[in-house]
Wavefront OBJ file of the C-alpha trace (Angstrom):
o trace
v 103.124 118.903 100.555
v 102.283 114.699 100.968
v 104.194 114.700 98.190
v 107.344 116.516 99.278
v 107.472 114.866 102.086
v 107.110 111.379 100.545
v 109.991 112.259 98.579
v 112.388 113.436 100.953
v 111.522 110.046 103.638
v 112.499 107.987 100.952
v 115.571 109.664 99.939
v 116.759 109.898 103.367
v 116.192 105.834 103.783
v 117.849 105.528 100.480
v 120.768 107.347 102.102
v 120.877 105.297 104.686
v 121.072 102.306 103.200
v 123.847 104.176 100.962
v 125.991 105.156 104.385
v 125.479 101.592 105.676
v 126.717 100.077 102.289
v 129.973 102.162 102.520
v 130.569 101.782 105.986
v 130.915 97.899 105.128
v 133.057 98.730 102.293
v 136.444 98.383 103.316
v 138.760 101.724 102.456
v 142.077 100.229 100.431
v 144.912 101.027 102.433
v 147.157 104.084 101.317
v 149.622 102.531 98.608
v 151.003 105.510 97.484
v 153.360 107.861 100.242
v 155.232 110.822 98.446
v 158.475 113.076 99.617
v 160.143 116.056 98.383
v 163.680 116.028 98.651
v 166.335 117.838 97.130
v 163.961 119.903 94.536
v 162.413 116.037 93.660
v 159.204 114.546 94.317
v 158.771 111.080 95.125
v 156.583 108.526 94.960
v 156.888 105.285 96.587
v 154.239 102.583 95.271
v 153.169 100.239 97.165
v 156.539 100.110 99.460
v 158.707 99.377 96.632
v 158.426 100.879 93.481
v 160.028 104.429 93.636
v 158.876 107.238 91.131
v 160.857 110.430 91.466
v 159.944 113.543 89.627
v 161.921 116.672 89.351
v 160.463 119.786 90.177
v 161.296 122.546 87.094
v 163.033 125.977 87.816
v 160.725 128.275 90.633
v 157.965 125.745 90.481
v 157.164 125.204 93.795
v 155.445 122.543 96.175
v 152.001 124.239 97.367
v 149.930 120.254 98.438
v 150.451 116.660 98.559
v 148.103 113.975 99.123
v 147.749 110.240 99.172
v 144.532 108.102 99.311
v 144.139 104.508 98.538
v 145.861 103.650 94.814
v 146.077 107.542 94.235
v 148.755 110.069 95.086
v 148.205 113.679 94.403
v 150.665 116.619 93.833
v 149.762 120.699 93.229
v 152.526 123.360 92.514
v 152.194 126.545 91.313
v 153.122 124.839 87.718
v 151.403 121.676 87.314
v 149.105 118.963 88.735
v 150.469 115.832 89.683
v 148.974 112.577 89.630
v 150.097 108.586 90.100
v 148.685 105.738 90.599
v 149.163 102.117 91.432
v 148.866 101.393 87.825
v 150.027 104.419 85.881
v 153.591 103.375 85.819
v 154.960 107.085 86.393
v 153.702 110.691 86.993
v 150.641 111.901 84.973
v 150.548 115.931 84.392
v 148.459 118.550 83.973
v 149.919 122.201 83.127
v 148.347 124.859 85.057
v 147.014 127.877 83.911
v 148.376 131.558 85.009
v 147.405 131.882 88.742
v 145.293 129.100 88.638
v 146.790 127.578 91.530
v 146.285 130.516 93.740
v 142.479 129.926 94.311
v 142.214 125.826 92.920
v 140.265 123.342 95.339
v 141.939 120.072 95.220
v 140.619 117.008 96.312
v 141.399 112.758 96.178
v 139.539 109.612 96.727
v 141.178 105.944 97.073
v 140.094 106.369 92.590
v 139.575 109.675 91.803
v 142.060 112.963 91.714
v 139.985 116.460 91.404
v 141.421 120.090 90.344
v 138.321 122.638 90.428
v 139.828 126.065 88.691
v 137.945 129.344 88.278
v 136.630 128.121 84.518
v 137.262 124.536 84.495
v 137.474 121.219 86.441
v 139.804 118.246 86.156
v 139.168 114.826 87.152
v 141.850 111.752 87.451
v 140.492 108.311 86.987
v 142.666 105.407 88.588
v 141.142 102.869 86.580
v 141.511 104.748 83.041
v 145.232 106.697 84.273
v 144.042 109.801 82.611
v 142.704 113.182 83.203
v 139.444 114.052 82.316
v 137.964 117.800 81.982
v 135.204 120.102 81.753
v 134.721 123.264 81.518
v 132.744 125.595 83.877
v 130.216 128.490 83.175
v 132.454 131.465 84.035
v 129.427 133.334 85.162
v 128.554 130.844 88.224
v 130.029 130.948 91.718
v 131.292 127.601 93.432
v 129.232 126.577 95.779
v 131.133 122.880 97.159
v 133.003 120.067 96.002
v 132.081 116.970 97.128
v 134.233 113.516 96.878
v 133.546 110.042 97.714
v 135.291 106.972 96.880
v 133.795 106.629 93.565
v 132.031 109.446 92.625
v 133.338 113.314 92.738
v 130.249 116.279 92.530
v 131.492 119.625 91.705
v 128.163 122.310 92.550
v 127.999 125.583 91.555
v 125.265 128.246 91.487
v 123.893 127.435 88.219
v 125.190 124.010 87.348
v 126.048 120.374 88.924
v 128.293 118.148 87.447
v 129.537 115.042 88.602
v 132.087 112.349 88.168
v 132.180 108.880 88.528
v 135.088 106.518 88.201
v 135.443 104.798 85.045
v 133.564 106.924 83.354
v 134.656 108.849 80.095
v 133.031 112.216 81.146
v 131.905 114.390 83.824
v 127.529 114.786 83.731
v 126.394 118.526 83.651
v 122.907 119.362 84.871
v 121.580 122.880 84.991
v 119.811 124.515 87.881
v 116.856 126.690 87.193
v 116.021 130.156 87.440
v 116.474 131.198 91.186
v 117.000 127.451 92.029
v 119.447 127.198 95.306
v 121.624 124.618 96.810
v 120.177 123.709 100.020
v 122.649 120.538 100.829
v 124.552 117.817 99.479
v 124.935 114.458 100.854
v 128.115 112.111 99.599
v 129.043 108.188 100.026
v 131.495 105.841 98.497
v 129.737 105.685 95.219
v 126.728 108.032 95.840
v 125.604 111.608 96.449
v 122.244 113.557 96.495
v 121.892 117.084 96.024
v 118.771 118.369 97.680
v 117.853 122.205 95.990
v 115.005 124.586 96.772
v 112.969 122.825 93.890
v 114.635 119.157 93.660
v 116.563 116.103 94.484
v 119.147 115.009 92.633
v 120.749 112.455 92.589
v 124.107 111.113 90.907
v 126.032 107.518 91.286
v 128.946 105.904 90.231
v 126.915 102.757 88.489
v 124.787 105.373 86.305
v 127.254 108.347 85.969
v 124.787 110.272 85.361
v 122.297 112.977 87.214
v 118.305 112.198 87.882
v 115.928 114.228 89.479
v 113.419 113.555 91.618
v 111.043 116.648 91.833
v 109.860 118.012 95.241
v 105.987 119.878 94.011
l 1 2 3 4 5 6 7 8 9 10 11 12 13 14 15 16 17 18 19 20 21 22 23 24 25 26 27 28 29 30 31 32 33 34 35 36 37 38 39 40 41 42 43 44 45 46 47 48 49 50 51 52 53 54 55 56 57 58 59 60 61 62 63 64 65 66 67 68 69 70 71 72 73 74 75 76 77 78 79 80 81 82 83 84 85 86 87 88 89 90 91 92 93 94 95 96 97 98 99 100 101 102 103 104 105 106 107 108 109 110 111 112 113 114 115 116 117 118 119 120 121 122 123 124 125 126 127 128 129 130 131 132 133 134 135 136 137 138 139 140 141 142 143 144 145 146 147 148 149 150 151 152 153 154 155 156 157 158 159 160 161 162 163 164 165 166 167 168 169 170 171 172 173 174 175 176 177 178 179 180 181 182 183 184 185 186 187 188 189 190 191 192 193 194 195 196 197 198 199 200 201 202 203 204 205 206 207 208 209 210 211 212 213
């Protein structure tokens, strides 16, 4: 129980320290803004660059979003990405109905697409997509995102990515192990379960675990 509770006081100062740290980290400001006009989608980088995009027969505009060097586009077809640096759109074909039920999400560096079997990360510093696939057989539980790093949880697994990095990092949950909350910064998160904390960041890109018995 000493030991437990050890465990979770110095996580929670360690989480401190993390929310301080990206408190003082200044947020870029949005250099991205996108429009749809006249069956088009447009990007305009950094107030002068313009990137249009034309939208293909019945594909139609379901989300946009802009954060920092990243602007984000769903449709029922495709997802969209650009960044600062990309030099034009970046696209990933959707499956059948897989935009019906996909959780989207964007950071000032990373782009996120969560489907029903896999997920789909955009780097800003690499300009690509990078994906995963998910046990079909688990339930999502939450998607995280934080400047750097992105967690996807479900009921059986955790992965995470962080930017720059070449891959998401799986980690399985055990037998009748349970989410009980996850915690996100800039470059950090913690995922605290009925048996463990773990713990993922954007330096490491990878999970570690910090038992709780």
């Amino acid at each position: 129980m000493i030991r437990v509770k050890s465990a979770l006081i110095c996580l929670n100062i360690l989480f401190l320290f993390f929310t301080l740290g990206a408190h003082a980290e200044e947020d870029p400001e949005d250099m991205v803004d996108i429009f749809e006009a006249d069956g088009k989608i447009i990007a305009v980088i950094e107030g002068r660059n313009t990137q249009p995009l034309m939208l293909r027969s019945r594909e139609i505009l379901l989300q946009s979003m802009a954060d920092g060097y990243l602007g984000g586009v769903l449709t029922n077809h495709r997802f969209l990405v650009i960044s600062t640096s990309s030099g034009g759109w970046q696209a990933l074909a959707l499956r059948k109905g897989e935009s019906e039920k996909a959780v989207t999400a964007l950071s000032p560096c990373l782009a996120l697409l969560v489907g029903k079997d896999r997920a789909v990360g955009f780097d800003a510093r690499n300009d690509r997509f990078i994906e995963t696939r998910l046990h079909i057989k688990d339930k999502l539980v939450t998607v995280k995102m934080g400047k750097k790093v992105a967690v996807v949880i479900l009921s059986g697994h955790a992965y995470g990515l962080a930017a720059g990095a070449s891959a998401f990092d799986e980690i399985r949950l055990r037998n009748r192990e349970t989410t009980e909350s996850v915690k996100i910064t800039s470059g950090k998160a913690i995922l605290q379960t009925s048996d463990r904390l773990l713990y993922f960041d954007a330096s490491g890109a990878s999970w570690r675990e910090y038992p709780l018995n």
